[in-house]
FIKE-619001 format. One record per residue: residue number from 1; residue in one letter; x, y, z of N, C-alpha, C in turn. Coordinates in nm, 4 decimals, padded with zeros to 6 digits. Layout:
// FIKE-619001
NUM	A	X	Y	Z	X	Y	Z	X	Y	Z
...
***
This chain:
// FIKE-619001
1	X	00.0841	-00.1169	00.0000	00.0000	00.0000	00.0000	00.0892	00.1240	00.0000
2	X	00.0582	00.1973	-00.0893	00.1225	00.3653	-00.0780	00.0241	00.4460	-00.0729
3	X	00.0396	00.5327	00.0884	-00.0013	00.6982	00.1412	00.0059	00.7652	00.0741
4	X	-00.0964	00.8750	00.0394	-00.0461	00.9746	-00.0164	-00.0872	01.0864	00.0736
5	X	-00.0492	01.2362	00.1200	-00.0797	01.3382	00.1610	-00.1126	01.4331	00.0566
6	X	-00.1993	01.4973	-00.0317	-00.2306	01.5873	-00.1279	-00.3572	01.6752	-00.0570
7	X	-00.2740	01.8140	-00.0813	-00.3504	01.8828	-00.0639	-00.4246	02.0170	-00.1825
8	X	-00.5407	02.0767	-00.1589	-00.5834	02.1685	-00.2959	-00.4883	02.2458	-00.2564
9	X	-00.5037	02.3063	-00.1437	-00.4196	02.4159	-00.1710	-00.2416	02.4092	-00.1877
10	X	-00.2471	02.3344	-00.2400	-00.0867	02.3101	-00.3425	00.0501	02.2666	-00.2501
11	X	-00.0245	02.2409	-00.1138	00.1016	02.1797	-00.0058	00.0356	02.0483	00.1336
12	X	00.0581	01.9808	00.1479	00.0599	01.8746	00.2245	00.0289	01.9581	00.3165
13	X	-00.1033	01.8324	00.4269	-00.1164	01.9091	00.5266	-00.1017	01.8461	00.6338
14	X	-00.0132	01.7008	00.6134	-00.0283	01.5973	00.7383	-00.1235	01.5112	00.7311
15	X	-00.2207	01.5358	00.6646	-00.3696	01.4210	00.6178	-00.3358	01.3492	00.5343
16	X	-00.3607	01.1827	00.5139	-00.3559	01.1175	00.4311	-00.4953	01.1402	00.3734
17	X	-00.4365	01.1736	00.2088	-00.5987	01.1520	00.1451	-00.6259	01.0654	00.0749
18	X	-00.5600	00.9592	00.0367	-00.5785	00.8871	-00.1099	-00.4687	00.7606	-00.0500
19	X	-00.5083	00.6415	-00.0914	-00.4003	00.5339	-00.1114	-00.4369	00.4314	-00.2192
20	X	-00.3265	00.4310	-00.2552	-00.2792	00.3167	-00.3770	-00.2188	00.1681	-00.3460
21	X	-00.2826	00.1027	-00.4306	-00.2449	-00.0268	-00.3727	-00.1034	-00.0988	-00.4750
22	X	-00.0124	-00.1401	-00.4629	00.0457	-00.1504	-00.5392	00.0528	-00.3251	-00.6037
23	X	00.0597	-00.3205	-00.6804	-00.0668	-00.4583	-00.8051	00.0493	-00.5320	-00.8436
24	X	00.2269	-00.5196	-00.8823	00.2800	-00.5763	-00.9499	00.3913	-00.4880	-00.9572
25	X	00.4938	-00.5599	-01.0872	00.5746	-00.4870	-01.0943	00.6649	-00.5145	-01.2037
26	X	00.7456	-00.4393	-01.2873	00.7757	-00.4450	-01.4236	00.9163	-00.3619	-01.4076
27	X	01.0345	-00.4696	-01.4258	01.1771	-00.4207	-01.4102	01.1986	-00.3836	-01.2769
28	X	01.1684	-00.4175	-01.1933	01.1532	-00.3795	-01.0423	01.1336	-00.2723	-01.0071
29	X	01.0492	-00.2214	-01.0869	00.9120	-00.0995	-01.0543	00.8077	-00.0953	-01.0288
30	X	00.7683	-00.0753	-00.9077	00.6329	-00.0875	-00.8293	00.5124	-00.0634	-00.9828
31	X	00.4029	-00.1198	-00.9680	00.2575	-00.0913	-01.0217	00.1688	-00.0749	-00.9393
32	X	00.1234	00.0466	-00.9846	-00.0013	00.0546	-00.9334	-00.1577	00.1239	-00.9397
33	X	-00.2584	00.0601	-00.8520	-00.3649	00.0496	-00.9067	-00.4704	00.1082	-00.7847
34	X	-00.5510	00.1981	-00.8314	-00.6726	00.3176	-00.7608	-00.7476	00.3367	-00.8086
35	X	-00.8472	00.3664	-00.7022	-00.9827	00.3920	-00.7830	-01.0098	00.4805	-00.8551
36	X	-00.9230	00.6124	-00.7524	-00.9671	00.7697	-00.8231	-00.9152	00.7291	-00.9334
37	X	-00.9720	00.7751	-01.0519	-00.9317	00.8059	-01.2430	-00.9565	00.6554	-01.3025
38	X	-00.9837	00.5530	-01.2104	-00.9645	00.4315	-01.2202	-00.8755	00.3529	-01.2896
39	X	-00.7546	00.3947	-01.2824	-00.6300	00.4058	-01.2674	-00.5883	00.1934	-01.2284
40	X	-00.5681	00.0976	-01.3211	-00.4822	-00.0192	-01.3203	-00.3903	-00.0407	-01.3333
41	X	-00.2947	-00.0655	-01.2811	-00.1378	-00.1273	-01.2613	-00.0783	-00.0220	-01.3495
42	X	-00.0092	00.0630	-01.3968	00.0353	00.1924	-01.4289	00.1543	00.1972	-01.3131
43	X	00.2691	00.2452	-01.4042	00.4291	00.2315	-01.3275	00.3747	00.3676	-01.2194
44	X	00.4337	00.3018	-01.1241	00.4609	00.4618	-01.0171	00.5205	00.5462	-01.0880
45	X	00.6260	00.5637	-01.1639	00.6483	00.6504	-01.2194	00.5248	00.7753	-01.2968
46	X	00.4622	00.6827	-01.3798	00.3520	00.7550	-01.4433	00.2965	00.8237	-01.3506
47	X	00.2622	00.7292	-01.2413	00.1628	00.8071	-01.0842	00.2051	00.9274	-01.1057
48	X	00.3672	00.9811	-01.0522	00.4455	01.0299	-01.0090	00.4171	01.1796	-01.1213
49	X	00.4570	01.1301	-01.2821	00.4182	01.2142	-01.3472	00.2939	01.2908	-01.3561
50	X	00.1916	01.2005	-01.3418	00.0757	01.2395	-01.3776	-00.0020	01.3157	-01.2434
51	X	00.0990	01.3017	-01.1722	00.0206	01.3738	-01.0081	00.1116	01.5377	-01.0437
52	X	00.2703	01.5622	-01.0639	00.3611	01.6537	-01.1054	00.2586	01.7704	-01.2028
53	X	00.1660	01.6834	-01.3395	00.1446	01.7515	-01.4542	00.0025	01.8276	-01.3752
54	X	-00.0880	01.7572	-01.2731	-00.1681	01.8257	-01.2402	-00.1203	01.9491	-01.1307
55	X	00.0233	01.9855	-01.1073	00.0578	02.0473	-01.0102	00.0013	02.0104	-00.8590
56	X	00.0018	01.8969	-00.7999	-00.0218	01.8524	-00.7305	00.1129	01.8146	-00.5930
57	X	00.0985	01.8913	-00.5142	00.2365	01.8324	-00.4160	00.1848	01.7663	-00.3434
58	X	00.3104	01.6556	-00.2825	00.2505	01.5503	-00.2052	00.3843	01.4805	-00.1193
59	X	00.3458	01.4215	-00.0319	00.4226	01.3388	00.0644	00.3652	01.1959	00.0326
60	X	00.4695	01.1034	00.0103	00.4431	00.9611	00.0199	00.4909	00.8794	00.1213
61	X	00.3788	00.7628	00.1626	00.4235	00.7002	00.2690	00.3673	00.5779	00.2153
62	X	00.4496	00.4882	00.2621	00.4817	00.3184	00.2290	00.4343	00.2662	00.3467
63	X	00.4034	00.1360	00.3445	00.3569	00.0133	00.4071	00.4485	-00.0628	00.3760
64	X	00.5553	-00.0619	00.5207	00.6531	-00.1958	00.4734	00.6114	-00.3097	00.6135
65	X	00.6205	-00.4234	00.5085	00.6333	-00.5750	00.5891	00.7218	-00.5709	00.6471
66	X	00.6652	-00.6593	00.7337	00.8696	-00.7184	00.8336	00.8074	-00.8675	00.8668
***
């Protein structure tokens, strides 16, 4: 699972608003997959871009196993 913090007004506010589940992975690059845009297995990268192109800032937080 990946956190995200996004806020409108263009800066993180400490709230998680959104999480992504991550589906797979291609060259050992996370995929992943959300409801918002309904959005399937798509490289984090793209995420990454496609969150950048809407001017969107954000803090990410991971779910790690142990």
């Amino acid at each position: 699972m990946i956190f995200v913090d996004w806020d409108p007004n263009g800066y993180p506010d400490g709230y998680i608003d959104h999480v992504m589940a991550v589906t797979g992975r291609a060259n050992y690059a996370p995929r992943i997959s959300q409801k918002s845009s309904n959005r399937s297995n798509i490289s984090l990268e793209t995420t990454v871009a496609l969150a950048k192109q809407q001017g969107k800032k954000y803090t990410w937080y991971g779910l790690d196993l142990r």
